[in-house]
C-alpha positions as CSV (number, residue, x, y, z in Angstrom):
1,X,-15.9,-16.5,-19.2
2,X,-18.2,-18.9,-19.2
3,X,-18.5,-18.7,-15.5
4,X,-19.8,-15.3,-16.1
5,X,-23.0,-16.0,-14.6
6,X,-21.7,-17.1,-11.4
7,X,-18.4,-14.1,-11.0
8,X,-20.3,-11.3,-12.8
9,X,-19.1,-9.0,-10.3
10,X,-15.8,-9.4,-10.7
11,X,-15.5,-10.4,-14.4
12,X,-18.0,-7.5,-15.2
13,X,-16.3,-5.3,-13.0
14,X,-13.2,-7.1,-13.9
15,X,-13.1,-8.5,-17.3
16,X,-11.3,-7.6,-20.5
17,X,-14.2,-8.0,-22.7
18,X,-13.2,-5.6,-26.0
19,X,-10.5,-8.0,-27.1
20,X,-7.8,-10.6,-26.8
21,X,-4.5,-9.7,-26.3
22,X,-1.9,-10.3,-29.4
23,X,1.2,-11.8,-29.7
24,X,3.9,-13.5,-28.0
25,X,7.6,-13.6,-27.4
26,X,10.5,-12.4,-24.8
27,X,11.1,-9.2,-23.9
28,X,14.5,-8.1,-25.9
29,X,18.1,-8.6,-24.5
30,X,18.2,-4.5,-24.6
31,X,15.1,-4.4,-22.6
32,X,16.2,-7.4,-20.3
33,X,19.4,-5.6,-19.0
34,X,17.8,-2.3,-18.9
35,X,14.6,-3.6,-16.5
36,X,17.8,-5.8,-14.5
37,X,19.3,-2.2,-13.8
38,X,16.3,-0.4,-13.0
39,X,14.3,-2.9,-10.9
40,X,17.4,-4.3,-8.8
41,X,16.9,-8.0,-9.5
42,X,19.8,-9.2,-11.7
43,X,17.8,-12.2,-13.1
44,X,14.8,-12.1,-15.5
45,X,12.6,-14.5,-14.4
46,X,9.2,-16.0,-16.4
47,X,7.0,-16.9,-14.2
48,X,3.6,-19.0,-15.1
49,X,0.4,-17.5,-14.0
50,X,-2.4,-20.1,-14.1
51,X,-5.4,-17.6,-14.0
52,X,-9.3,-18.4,-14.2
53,X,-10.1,-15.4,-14.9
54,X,-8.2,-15.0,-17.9
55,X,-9.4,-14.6,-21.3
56,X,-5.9,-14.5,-23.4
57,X,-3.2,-17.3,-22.7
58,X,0.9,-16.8,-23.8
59,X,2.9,-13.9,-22.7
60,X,1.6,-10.8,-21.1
61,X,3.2,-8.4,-23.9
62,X,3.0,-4.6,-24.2
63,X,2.9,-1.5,-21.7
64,X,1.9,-3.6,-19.0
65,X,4.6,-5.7,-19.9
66,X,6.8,-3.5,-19.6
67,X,6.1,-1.9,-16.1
68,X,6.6,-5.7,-14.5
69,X,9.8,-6.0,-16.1
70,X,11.3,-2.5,-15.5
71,X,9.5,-3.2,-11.7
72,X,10.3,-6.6,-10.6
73,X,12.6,-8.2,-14.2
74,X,9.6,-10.4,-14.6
75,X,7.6,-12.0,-17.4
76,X,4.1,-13.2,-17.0
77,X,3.2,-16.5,-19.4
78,X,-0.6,-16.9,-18.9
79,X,-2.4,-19.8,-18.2
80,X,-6.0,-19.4,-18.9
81,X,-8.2,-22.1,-18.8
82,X,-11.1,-20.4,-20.2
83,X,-9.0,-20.1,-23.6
84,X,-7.7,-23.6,-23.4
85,X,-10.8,-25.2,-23.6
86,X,-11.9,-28.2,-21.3
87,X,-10.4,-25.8,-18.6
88,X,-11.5,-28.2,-15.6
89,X,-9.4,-31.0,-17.0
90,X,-6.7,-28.6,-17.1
91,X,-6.9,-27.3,-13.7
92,X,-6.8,-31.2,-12.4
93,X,-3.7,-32.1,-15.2
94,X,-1.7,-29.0,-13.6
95,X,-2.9,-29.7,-10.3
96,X,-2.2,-33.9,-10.2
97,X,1.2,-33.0,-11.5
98,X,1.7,-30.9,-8.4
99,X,2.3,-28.1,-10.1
100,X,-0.6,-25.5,-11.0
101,X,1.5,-22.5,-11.2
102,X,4.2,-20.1,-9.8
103,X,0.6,-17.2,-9.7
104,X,-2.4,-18.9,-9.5
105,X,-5.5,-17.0,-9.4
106,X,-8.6,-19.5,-8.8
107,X,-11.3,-19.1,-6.6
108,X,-12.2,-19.3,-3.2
109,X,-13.5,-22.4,-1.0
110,X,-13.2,-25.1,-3.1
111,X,-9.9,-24.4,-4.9
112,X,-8.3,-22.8,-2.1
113,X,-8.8,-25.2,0.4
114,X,-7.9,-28.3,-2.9
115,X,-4.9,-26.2,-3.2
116,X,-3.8,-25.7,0.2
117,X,-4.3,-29.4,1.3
118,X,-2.4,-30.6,-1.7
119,X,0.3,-28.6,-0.5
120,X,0.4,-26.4,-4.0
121,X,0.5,-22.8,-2.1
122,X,3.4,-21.2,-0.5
123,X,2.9,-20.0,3.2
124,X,3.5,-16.0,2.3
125,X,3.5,-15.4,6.4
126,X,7.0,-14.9,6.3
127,X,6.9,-12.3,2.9
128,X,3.9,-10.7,4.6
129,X,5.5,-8.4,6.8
130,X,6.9,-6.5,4.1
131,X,4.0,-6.5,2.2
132,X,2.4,-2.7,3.4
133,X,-0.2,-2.3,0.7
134,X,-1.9,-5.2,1.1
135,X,-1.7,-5.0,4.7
136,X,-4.1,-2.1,4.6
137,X,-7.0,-4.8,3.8
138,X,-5.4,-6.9,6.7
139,X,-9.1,-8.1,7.6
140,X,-9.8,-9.5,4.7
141,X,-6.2,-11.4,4.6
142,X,-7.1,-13.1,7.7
143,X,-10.8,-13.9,7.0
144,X,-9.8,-15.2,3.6
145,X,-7.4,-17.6,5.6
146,X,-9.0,-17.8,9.1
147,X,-9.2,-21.8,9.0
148,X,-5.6,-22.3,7.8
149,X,-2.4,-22.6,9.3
150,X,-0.8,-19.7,7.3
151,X,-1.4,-17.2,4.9
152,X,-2.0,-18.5,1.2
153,X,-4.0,-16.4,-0.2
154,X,-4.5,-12.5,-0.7
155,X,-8.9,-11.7,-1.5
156,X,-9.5,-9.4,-4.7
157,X,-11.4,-7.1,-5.3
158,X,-11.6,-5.7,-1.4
159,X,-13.0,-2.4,-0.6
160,X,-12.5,0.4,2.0
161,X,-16.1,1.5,1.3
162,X,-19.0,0.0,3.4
163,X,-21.0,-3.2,3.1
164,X,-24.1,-1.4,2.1
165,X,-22.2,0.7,-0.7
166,X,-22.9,-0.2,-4.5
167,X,-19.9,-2.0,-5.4
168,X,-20.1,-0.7,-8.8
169,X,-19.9,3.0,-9.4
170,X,-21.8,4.6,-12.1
171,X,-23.3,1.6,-13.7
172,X,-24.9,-1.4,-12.1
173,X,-23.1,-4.7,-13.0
174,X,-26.9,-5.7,-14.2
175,X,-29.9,-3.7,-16.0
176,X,-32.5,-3.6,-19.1
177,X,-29.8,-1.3,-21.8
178,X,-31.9,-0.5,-25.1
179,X,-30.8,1.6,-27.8
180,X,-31.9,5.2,-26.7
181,X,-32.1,6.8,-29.3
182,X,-34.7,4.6,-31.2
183,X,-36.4,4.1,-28.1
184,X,-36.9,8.2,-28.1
185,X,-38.0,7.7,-31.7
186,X,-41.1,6.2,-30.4
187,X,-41.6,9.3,-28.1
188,X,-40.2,7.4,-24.9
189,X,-43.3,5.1,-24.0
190,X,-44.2,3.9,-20.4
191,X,-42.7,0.8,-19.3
192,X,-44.3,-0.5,-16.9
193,X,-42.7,-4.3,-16.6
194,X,-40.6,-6.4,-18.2
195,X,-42.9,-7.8,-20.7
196,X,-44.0,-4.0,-21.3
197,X,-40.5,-4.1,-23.1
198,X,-41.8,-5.9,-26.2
199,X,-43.9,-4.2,-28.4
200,X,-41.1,-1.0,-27.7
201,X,-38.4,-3.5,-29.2
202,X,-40.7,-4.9,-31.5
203,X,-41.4,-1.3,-32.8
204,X,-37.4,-0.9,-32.9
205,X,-36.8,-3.5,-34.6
206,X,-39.7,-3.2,-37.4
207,X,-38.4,0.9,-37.5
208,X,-34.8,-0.4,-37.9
209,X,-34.5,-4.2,-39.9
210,X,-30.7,-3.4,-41.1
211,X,-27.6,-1.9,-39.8
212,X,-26.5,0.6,-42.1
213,X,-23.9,-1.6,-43.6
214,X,-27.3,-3.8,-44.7
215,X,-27.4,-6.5,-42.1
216,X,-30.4,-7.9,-40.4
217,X,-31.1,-6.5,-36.6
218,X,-33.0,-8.4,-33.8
219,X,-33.9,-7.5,-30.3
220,X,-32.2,-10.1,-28.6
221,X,-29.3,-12.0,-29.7
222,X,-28.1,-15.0,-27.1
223,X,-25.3,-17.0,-26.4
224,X,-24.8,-20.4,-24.5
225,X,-20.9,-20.7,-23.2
226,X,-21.9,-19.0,-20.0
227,X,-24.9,-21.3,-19.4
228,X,-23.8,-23.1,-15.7
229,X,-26.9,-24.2,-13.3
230,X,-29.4,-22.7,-16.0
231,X,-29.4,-20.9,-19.0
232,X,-27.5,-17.6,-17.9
233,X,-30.0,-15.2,-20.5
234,X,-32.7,-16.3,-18.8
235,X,-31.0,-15.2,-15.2
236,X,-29.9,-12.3,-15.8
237,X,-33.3,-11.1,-16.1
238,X,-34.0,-12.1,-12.8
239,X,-31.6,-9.5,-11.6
240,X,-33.9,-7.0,-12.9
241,X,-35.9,-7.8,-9.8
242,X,-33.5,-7.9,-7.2
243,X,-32.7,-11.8,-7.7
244,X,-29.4,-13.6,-8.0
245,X,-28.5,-17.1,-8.4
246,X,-27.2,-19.5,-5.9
247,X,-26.8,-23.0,-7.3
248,X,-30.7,-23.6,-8.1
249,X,-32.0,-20.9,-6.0
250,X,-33.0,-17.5,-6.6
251,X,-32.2,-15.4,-3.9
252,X,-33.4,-11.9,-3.3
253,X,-30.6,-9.3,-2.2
254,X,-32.5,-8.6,1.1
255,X,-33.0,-11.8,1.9
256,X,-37.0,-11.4,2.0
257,X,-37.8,-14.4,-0.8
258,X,-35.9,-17.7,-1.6
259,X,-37.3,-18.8,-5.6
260,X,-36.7,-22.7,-7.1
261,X,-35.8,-21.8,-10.3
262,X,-38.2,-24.7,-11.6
263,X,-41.3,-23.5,-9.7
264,X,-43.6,-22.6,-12.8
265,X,-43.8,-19.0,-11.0
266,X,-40.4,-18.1,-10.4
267,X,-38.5,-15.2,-11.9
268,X,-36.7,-17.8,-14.3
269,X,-39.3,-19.2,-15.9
270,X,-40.7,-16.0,-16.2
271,X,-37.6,-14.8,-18.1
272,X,-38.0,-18.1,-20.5
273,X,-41.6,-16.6,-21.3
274,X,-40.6,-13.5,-22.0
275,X,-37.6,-14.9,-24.6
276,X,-40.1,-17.3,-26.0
277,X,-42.5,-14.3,-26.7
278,X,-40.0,-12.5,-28.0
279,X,-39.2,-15.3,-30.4
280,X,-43.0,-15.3,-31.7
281,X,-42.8,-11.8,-32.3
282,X,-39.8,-12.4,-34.4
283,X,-37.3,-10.4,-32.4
284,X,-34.8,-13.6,-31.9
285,X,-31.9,-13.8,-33.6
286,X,-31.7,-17.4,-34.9
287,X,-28.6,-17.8,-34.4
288,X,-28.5,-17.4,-30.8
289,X,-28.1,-21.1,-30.4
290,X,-24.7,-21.6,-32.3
291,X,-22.8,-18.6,-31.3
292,X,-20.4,-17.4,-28.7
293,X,-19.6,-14.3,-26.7
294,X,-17.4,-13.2,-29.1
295,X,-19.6,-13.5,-32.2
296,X,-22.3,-11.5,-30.0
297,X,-19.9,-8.8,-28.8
298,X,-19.0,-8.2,-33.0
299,X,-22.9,-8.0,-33.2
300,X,-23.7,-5.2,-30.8
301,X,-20.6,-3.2,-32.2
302,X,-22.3,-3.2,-35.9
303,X,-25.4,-2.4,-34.3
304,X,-27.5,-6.1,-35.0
305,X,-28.8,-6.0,-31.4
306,X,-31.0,-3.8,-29.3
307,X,-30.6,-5.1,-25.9
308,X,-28.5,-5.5,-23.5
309,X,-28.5,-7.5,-20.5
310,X,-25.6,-5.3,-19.1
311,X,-23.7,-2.0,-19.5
312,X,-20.7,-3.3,-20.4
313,X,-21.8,-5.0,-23.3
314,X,-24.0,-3.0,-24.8
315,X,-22.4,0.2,-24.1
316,X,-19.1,-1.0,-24.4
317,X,-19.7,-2.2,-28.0
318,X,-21.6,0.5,-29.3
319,X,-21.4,3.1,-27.4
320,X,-18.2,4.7,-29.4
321,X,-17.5,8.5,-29.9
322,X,-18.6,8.1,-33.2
323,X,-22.3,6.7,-32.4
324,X,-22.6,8.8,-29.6
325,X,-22.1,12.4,-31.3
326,X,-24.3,10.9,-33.7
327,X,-27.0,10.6,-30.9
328,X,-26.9,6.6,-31.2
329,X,-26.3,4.9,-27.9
330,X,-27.3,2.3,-25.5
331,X,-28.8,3.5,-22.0
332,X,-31.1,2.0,-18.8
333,X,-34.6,1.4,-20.1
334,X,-36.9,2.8,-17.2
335,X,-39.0,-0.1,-16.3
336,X,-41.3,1.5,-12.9
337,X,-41.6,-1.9,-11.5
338,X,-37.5,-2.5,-11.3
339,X,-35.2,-3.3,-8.5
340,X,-32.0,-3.8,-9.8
341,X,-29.7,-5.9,-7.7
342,X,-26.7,-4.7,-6.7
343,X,-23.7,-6.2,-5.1
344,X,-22.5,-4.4,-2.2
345,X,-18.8,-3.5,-1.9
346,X,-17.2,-6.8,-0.7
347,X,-15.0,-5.8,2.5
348,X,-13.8,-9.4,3.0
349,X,-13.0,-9.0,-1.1
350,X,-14.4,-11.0,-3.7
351,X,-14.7,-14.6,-5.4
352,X,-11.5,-14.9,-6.4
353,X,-8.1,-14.9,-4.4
354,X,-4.5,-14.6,-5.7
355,X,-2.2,-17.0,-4.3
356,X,2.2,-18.2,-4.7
357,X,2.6,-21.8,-6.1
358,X,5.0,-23.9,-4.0
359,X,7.0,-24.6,-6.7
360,X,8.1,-20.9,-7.2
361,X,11.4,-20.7,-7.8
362,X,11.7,-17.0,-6.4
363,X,8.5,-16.5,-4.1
364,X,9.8,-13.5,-2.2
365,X,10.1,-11.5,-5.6
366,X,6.4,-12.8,-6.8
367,X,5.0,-11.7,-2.8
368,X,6.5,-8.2,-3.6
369,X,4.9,-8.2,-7.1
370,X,1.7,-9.4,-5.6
371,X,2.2,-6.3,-3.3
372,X,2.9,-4.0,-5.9
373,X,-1.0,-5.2,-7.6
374,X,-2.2,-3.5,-4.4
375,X,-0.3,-0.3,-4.3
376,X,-2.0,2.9,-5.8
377,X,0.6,2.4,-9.0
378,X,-0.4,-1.4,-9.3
379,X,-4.4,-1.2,-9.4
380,X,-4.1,1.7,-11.9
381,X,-2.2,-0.1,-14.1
382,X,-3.2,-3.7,-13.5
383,X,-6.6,-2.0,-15.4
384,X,-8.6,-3.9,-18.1
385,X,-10.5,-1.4,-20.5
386,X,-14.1,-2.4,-18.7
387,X,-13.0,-2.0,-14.9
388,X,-13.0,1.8,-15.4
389,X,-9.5,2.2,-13.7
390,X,-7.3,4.7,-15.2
391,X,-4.2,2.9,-16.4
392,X,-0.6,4.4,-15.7
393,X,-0.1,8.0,-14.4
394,X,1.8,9.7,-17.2
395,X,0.4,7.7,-20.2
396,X,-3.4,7.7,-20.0
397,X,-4.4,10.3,-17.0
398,X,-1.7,13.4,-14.7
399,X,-2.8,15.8,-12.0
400,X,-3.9,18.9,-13.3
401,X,-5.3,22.0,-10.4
402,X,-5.4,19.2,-8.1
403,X,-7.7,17.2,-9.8
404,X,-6.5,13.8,-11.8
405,X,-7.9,14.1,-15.7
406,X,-7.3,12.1,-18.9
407,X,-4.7,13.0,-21.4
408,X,-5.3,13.3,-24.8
409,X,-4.0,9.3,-25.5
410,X,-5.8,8.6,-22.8
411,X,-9.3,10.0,-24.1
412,X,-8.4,7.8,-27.2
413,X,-7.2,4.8,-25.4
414,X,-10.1,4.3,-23.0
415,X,-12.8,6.3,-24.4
416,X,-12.3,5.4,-27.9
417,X,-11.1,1.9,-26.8
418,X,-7.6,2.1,-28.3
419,X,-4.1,3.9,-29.6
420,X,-0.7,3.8,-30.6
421,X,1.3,3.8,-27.5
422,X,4.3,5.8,-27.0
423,X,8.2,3.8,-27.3
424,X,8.7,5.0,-23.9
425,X,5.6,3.5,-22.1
426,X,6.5,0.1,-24.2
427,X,4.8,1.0,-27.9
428,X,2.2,-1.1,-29.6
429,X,-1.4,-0.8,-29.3
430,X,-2.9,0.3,-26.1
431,X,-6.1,-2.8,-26.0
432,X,-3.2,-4.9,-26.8
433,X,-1.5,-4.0,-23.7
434,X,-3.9,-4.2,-20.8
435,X,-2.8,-6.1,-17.9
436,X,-4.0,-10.1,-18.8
437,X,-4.7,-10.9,-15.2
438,X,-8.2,-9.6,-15.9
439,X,-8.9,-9.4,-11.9
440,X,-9.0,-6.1,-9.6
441,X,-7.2,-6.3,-6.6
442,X,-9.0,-3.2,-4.9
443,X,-12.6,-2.2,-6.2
444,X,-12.1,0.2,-8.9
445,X,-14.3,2.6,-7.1
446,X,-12.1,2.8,-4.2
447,X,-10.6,6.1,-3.5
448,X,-6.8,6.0,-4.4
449,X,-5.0,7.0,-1.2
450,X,-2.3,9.6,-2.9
451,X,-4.4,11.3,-4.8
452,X,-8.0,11.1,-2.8
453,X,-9.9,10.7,-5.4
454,X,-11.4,7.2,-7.1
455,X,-9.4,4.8,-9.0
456,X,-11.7,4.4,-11.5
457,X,-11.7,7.6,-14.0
458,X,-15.6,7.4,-14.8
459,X,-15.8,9.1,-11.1
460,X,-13.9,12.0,-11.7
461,X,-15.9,15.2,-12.2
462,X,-13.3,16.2,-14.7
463,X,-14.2,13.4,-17.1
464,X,-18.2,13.7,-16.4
465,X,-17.9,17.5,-17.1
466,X,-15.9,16.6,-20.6
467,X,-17.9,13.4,-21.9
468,X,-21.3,15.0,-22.1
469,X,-22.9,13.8,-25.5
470,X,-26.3,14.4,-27.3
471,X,-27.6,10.4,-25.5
472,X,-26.5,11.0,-22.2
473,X,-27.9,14.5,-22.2
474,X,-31.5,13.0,-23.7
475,X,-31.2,10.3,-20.9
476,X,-30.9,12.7,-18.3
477,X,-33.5,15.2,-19.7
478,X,-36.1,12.2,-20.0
479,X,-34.9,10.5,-16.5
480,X,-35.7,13.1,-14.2
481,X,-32.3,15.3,-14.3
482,X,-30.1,12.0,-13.4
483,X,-26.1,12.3,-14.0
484,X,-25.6,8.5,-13.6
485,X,-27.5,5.0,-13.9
486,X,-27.0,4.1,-9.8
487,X,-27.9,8.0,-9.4
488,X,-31.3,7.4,-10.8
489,X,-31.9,4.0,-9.2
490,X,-31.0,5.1,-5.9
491,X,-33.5,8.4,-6.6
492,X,-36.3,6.5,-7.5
493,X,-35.6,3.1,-4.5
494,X,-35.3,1.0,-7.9
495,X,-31.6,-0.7,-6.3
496,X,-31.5,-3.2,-4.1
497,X,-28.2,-3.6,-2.9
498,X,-27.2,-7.1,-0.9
499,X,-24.7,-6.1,1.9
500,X,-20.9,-7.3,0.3
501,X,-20.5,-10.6,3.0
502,X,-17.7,-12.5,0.5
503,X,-19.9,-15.6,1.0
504,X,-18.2,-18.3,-0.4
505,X,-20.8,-21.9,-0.5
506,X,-19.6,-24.9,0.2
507,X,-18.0,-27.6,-1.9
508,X,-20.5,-30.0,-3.4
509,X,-20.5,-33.2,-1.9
510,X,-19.6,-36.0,-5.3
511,X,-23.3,-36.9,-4.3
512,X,-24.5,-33.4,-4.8
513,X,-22.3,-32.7,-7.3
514,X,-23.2,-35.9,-9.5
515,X,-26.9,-34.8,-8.6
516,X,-26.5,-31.2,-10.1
517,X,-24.3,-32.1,-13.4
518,X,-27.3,-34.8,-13.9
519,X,-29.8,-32.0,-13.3
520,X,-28.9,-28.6,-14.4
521,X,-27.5,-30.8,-18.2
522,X,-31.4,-31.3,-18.6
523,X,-32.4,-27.4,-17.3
524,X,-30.4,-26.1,-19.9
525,X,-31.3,-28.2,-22.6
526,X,-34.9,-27.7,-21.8
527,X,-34.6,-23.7,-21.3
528,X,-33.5,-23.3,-24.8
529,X,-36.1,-25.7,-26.4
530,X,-38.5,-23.8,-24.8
531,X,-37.3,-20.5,-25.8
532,X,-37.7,-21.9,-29.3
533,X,-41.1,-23.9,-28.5
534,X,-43.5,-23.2,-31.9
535,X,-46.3,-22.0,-29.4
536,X,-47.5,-21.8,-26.1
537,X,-49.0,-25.6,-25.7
538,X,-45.1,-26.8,-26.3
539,X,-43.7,-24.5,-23.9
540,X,-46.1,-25.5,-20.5
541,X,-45.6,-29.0,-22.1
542,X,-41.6,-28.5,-22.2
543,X,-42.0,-27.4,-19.1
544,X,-43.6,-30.2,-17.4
545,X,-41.3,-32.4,-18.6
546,X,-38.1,-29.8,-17.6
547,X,-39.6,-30.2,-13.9
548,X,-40.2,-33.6,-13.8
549,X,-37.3,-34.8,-15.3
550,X,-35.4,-32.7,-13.1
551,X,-37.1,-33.8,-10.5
552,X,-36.1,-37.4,-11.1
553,X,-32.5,-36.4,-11.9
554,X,-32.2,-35.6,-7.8
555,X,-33.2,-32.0,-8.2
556,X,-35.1,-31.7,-5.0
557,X,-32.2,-32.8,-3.2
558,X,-30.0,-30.5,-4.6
559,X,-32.1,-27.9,-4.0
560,X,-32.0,-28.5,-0.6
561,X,-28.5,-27.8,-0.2
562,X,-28.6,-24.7,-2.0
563,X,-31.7,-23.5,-0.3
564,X,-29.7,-24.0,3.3
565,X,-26.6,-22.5,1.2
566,X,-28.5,-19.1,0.2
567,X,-30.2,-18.2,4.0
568,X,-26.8,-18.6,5.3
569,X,-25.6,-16.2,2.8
570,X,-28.2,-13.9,4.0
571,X,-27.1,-14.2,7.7
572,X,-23.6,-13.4,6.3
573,X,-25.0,-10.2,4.7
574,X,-27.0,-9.2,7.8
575,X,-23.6,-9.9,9.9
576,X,-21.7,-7.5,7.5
577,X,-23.9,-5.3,7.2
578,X,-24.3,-4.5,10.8
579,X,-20.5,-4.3,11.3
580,X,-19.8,-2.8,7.9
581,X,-22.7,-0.8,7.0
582,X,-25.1,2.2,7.4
């Protein structure tokens, strides 16, 4: 995902981070007549989903699997760029050849409007009177295509909840996650600022040098494939402050500052400080330079890292049954001077749309699978393990007293992070499984119409009442009595939340776009060497010649455009927000 920095909303409230999907083939002749009887179409069809988001490529396999075909007779063969490699080459190969896929999901503006032009998306109009469940989020169906002749696209990730609304339910998709329970070890000290964060890793660190299985641990362990207009570390600390990127600009979620990332006192060369400090100190791990997401994520499950940039990393690694009855767990560090942005619940939908190719041999049966995503049946089960929906009715969660709660496989399966699934429900592992699209089509936090209650299982009182453990307990003892991360942020006015306006910039000129390759090539370079700078003389000095090599790179200019770029976002969010919010 190494456009992770950019989508984080939707991959992090999206993405299928604890593991790739395994294995490929056909569905059996057996199970090919069987899902011909039961789903009325007589033909099994493979159809070829060209998906950005994706992070497993070959055929959907599993209980997911297994829903399509008994559904719709269908087989998904993903097309991921992101595991192909040079996925932009890929995307312009598929797309020259006029063919980019019989399901594309890409993003908006620029590929939506390349796609459309080129004539590679089918006009749905004509399926779209049939298509009731997405018609509920008609709105955002028509903004999404407002300057087109026709319907090409259907927006993820769209909401029924307001603009102003936290998009992301317990857990903001950004925040400071240390290792509680070593952090308690030092008697819970104040933290007053970021930087105040260092000597309590430090002590962490020098407390606890090995895992238990004897390798070394380090406060901060970084990776480079999502690096895109700057080093994507060093931004996500600026989200601690109510920041978030847009192209070189550092916006903040209520519009009241506009940052260059390059000015010697923004919030992004703070963060490269406070890694470089954290180098001196020795709290680096060396190999942050070489390694990918993957090689991190193995980390954090053994228990080499400390912090987290995000919940669903640290937490998601670490955070097991195991560790947890054994009172070892990731959770929000409280820094007082916080504001944690947040990304208001996107009524237009999100970055991403999902669109037919126009060289679908059957488009009327891939409009009523897209349909189907949108139903209450589809977002369950179109669920990656990190989204927090439930996964299929039956299998994973059932109505009990009125009240939806997880069944025994499905405290294994999603709490646990895996299981043995039954032959019925399509057998194999349950992580091996999950839907590959790796997208929601309706927030997860969304209440499910048929049942009234949220899609997403981590809002159920049944499961808050039944996953109490010996960290969350100390957390919320030691955090004022709070039951839940946004809970506490919102107590203490430590969220900032930027109304949910589905702002989409637009394309880069080739000028701009030559500009910004040129430019944000040399940021990143210089980000890291400075990071890794042997003492405070090299950084400023690295940092001089970051800005003024930028500078003569065309940075200004580019600058310029995203500058214009981010204050109309903000209009965008005031707009919303006034017809969406409070």
């Amino acid at each position: 995902m190494k456009k992770m920095s950019k989508y984080v909303t939707t991959g992090l409230l999206g993405m299928t981070l604890l593991g790739s999907l395994a294995g490929c083939g056909g569905a059996a002749e057996s199970d090919t007549d069987a899902a011909s009887s039961e789903s009325g179409y007589d033909e099994t069809i493979t159809i070829d989903v060209y998906n950005g988001l994706a992070n497993y490529m070959g055929m959907q396999e599993g209980w997911f699997a297994k829903i399509v075909r008994d559904k719709f007779n269908m087989e998904l063969n993903i097309i991921a760029p992101n595991v192909a490699g040079n996925g932009d080459t890929l995307y312009q190969t598929r797309t020259a050849a006029g063919d980019l896929g019989d399901l594309i999901i890409v993003d908006n503006g620029q590929q939506y409007n390349e796609l459309v032009e080129a004539g590679l998306l089918t006009d749905a109009s004509e399926y779209y009177e049939t298509m009731e469940n997405v018609q509920r989020f008609d709105a955002a169906v028509q903004n999404l295509n407002k300057d087109a002749d026709g319907l090409y696209g259907f927006p993820t990730s769209v909401s029924t909840l307001k603009a102003t609304d936290p998009s992301e339910g317990l857990d903001p998709t950004f925040g400071a996650y240390v290792r509680w329970d070593l952090y308690g070890e030092q008697g819970y000290p104040e933290i007053g600022t970021l930087e105040d964060l260092l000597p309590v890793i430090q002590k962490m660190q020098e407390d606890n040098p090995t895992t238990d299985s004897g390798k070394k641990v380090y406060g901060f362990s970084l990776f480079s494939d999502w690096d895109g207009n700057m080093m994507n570390a060093g931004k996500q600390l600026v989200t601690y402050y109510g920041y978030d990127e847009l192209g070189f600009v550092l916006a903040k979620a209520d519009g009241s500052d506009y940052q260059s990332i390059l000015d010697s006192d923004s919030e992004y060369i703070r963060a490269l400080k406070f890694y470089f400090q954290a180098n001196q100190m020795g709290l680096v791990d060396p190999e942050s330079t070489t390694q990918n997401y993957d090689t991190l994520f193995a980390k954090f499950q053994e228990g080499q890292v400390l912090f987290s940039w995000w919940p669903w990393l640290g937490q998601a690694a670490f955070n097991t049954t195991t560790n947890l009855n054994e009172g070892k767990g990731f959770m929000l560090a409280p820094i007082q001077d916080q504001k944690i942005f947040s990304y208001g619940a996107e009524v237009y939908g999100g970055k991403q749309f999902i669109g037919i190719g126009s060289n679908a041999e059957d488009p009327e049966r891939i409009a009523a699978f897209i349909d189907w995503l949108y139903s209450s049946e589809g977002v369950l089960a179109n669920s990656s393990q990190t989204s927090g929906s439930s996964g299929p009715e039956g299998l994973t969660w059932e109505m009990k007293d009125g009240e939806p709660v997880l069944t025994e496989f499905g405290k294994q399966a999603l709490l646990d992070g895996d299981g043995d699934v039954p032959e019925e429900y399509g057998g194999g592992s349950y992580k091996d499984g999950v839907s590959a699209l790796n997208v929601n089509t309706v927030l997860p936090i969304d209440i499910n119409p048929d049942t009234g209650f949220p899609y997403a299982y981590t809002m159920w009182e049944s499961y808050q009442n039944e996953t109490t453990d010996p960290v969350k307990e100390d957390w919320s003892k030691n955090m004022g009595g709070a039951e839940s991360t946004i809970g506490y942020l919102e107590e203490n006015d430590q969220l900032l939340v930027a109304p949910g306006a589905s702002y989409v910039a637009p394309e880069d000129s080739s000028e701009i776009s030559t500009l910004r390759n040129q430019a944000k090539a040399t940021i990143i370079e210089y980000s890291w060497r400075m990071v890794f700078a042997k003492d405070e003389a090299e950084f400023d000095q690295l940092l001089k010649e970051m800005q003024e090599t930028a500078d003569g790179l065309g940075y200004q200019t580019v600058l310029e455009f995203d500058m214009n770029n981010a204050k109309d976002q903000n209009e965008k969010r005031v707009e919303v927000a006034k017809e969406f919010g409070d």
